[in-house]
C-alpha positions in Angstrom: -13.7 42.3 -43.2 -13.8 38.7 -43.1 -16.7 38.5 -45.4 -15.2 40.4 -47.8 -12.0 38.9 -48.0 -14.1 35.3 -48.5 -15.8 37.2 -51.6 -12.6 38.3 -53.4 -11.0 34.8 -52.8 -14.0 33.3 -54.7 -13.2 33.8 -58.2 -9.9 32.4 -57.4 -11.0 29.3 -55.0 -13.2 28.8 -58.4 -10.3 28.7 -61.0 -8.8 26.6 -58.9 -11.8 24.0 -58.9 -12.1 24.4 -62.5 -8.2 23.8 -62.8 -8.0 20.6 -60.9 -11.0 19.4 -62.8 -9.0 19.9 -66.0 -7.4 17.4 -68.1 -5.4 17.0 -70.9 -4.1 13.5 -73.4 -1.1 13.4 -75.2 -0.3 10.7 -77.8 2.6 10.5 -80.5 2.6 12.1 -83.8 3.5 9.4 -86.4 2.7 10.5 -90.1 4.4 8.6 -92.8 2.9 9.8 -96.7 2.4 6.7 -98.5 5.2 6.1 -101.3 4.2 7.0 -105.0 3.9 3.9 -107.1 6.2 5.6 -109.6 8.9 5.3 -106.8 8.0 1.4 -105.7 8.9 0.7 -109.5 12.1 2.0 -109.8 13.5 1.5 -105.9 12.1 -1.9 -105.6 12.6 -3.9 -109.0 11.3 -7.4 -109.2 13.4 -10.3 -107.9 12.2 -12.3 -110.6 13.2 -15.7 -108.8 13.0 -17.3 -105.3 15.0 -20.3 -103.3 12.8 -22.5 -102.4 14.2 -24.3 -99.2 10.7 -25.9 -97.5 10.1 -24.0 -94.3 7.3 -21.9 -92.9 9.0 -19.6 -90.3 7.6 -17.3 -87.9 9.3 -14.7 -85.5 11.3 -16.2 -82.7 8.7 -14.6 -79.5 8.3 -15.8 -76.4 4.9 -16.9 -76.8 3.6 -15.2 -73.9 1.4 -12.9 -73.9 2.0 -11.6 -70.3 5.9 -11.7 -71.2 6.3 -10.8 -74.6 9.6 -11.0 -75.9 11.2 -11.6 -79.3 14.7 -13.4 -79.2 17.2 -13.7 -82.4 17.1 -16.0 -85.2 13.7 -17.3 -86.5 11.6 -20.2 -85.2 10.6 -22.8 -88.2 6.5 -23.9 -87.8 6.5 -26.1 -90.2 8.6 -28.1 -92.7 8.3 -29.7 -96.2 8.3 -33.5 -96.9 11.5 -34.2 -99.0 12.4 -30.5 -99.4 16.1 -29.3 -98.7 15.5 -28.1 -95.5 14.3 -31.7 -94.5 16.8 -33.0 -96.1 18.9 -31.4 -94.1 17.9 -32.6 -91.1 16.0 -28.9 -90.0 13.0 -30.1 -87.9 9.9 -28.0 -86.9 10.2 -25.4 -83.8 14.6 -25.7 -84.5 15.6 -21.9 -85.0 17.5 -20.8 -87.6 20.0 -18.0 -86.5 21.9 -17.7 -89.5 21.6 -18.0 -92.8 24.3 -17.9 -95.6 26.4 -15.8 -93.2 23.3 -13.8 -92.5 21.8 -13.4 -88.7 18.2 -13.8 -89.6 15.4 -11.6 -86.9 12.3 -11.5 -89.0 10.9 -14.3 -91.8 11.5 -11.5 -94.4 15.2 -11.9 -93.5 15.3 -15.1 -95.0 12.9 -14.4 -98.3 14.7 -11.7 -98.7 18.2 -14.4 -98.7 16.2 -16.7 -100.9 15.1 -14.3 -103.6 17.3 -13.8 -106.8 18.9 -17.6 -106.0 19.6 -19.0 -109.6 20.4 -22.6 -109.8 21.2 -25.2 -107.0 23.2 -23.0 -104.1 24.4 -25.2 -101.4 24.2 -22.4 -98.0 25.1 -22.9 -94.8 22.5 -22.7 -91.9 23.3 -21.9 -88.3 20.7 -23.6 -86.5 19.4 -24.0 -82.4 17.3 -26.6 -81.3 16.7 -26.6 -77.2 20.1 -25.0 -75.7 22.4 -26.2 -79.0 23.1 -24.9 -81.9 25.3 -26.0 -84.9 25.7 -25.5 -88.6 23.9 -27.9 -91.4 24.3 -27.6 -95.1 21.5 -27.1 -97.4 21.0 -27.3 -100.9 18.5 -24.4 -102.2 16.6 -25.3 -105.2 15.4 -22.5 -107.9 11.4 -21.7 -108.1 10.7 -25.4 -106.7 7.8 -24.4 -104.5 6.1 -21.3 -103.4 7.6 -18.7 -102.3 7.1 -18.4 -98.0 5.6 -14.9 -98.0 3.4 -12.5 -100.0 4.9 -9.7 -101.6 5.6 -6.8 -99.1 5.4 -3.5 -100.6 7.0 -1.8 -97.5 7.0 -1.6 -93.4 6.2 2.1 -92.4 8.5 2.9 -89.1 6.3 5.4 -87.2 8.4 4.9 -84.2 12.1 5.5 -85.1 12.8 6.7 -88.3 9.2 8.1 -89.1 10.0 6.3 -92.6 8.9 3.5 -95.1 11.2 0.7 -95.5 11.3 -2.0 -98.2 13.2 -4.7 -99.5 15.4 -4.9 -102.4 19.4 -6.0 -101.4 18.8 -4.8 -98.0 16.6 -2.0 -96.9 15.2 0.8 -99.3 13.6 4.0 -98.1 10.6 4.5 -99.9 9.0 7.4 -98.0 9.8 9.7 -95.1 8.1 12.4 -93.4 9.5 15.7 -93.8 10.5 16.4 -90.0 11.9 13.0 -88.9 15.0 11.4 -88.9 15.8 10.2 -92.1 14.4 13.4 -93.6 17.7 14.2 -95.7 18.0 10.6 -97.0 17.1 10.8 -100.7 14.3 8.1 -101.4 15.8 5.4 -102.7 18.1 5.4 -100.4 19.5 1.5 -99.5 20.8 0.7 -96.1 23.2 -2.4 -96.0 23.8 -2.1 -92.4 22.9 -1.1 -89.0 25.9 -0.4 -86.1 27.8 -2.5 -89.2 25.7 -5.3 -88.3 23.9 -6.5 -92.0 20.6 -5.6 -93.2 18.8 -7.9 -95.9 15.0 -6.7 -95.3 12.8 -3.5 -94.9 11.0 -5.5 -91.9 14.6 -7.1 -90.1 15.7 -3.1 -90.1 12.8 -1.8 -88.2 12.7 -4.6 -85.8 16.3 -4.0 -84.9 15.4 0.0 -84.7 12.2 -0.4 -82.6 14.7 -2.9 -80.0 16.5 0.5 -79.5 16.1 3.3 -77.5 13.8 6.6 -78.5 16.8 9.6 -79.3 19.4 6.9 -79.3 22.5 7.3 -82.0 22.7 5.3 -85.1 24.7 4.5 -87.7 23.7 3.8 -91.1 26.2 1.9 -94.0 24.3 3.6 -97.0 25.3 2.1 -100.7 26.0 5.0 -103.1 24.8 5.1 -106.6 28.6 4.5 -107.2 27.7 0.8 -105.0 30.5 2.1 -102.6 29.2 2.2 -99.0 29.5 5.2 -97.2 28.1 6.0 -93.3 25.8 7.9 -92.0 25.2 8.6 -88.3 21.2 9.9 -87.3 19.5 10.1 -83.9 16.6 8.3 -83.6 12.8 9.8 -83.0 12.5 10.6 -79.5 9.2 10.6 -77.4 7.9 13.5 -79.3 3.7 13.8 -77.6 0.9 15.8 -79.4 -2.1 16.9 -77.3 -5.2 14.5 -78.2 -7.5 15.7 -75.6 -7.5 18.9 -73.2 -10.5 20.4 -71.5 -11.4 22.6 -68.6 -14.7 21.8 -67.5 -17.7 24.3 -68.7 -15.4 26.4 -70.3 -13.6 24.4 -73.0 -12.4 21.1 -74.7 -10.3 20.2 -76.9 -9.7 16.5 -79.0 -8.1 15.5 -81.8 -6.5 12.4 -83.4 -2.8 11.9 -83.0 -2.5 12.0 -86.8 -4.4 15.4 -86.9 -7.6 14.0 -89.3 -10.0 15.0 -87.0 -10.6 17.5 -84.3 -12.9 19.6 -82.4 -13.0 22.4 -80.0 -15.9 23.3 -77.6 -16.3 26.9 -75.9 -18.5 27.3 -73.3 -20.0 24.1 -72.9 -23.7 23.9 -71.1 -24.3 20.4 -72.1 -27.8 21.5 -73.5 -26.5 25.0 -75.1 -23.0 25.6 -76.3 -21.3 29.5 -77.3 -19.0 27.7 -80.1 -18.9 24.0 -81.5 -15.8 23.3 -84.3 -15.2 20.4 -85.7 -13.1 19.5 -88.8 -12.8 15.5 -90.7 -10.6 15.7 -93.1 -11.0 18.9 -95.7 -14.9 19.2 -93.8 -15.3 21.9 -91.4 -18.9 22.0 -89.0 -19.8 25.5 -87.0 -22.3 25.7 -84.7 -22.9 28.5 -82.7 -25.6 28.1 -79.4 -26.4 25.3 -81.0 -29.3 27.7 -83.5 -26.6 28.6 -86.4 -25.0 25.8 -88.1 -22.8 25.9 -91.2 -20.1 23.9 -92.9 -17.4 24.7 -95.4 -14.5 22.3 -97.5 -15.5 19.0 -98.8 -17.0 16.2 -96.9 -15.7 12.4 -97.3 -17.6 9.6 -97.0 -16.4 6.6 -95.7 -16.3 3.1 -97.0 
């Protein structure tokens, strides 16, 4: 009796081996389609002139790589000889805050301020340097130097909005994936405001989304093509997982990538003999059954 209840708990004491062996990876599914240039044209036109105010800036962090943290305003690196901003009395590692009336978070904050500016534009700068701040006025002067920055195209958002953000008069939406947030936003589509706080840059509106958290509520001061703003409330991407990896041991795995270019499946794996090997890169698929009978279909890629 006792011998053959030990054989009919086998199978299961086995199952349970194999199922404690198991394992499985998830990792997020970010896809953003890249914009088409026909649509860069038209939703992000040519400033055609830049400020030049004689700062290099970078993003206001901590420095620390243990403690990474990013606080508001940005943190000037370097400064020009005899340029408005030293004129001014802006010294390097100061932090400018505000610009124009504008809270600046990213250095594409203030290029984006300083493009379009047409003649001498005296602005006012809020500025911190140690534990005080205070305001300084500063002449910009047209096309006088370089312009801080190259050209940004766009900043994809794969972790809020699942969408592509550039910079013309605040943020444009240049491409979205079809099941995320933004998905009913036309492209095109320029945000002003975030919360009714102002948005100048593509890059200053995803920092500001990716400081906030996954599924929280936002809302969104679009400009219509009338140029009346109008709101729009959306919930941000939540912690939405893909399986990467799964496998039971012998009997099956399972991998892919998170953004679903490559994948494979394995049945019956006896590390020197396998019942089913699949594989697919791209629009390639690879068979292989026990390892004898190998075929592939599609079109293979080569990479660069």
């Amino acid at each position: 009796m006792a011998l053959s209840l030990t054989a009919s708990l086998r199978p299961l004491l086995t199952l349970g081996l194999l199922g404690a062996a198991a394992s499985c990876q998830y990792a997020p599914e970010r896809t953003i389609p890249d914009p088409l240039p026909e649509t860069l044209e038209w939703a992000l036109p040519d400033s055609g002139t830049s400020g030049f105010l004689g700062v290099e800036v970078r993003e206001n962090d901590s420095g620390s790589l243990e403690s990474l943290s990013f606080d508001p305003g940005v943190r000037v690196h370097t400064v020009t000889e005899r340029s408005p901003a030293a004129e001014a009395g802006i010294q390097t590692d100061d932090v400018l805050l505000e610009f124009n009336g504008q809270e600046l978070a990213v250095p594409e904050d203030l290029q984006a301020l300083l493009d379009g500016f047409e003649g001498e534009a005296p602005v006012t700068a809020k500025v911190q340097r140690g534990d005080t701040a205070f305001e300084v006025k500063v002449t910009v002067e047209p096309g006088a130097g370089p312009a801080m920055l190259p050209d940004e195209l766009f900043v994809l958002d794969t972790a809020r909005t699942l969408g592509a953000w550039g910079t013309a008069d605040g943020a444009v939406l240049v491409a979205r994936n079809s099941k995320g947030p933004v998905r009913d936003l036309p492209v095109g589509t320029r945000v002003v405001a975030l919360n009714d706080e102002p948005i100048v840059s593509g890059r200053g509106l995803v920092r500001r989304l990716v400081a906030m958290e996954p599924g929280a509520k936002v809302s969104l001061t679009l400009e219509g093509d009338d140029g009346e703003p109008r709101v729009r409330t959306i919930g941000l991407l939540g912690e939405g997982r893909r399986v990467t990896r799964a496998s039971v041991p012998i009997l099956t795995t399972y991998t892919a990538t998170a953004d679903r270019s490559r994948t494979s499946f394995v049945l019956l794996d006896l590390y020197v003999i396998s019942l089913l090997r699949y594989s697919r890169e791209g629009g390639e698929k690879r068979f292989s059954v026990l390892r004898f009978f190998q075929w592939n279909t599609g079109v293979g890629e080569l990479d660069e």
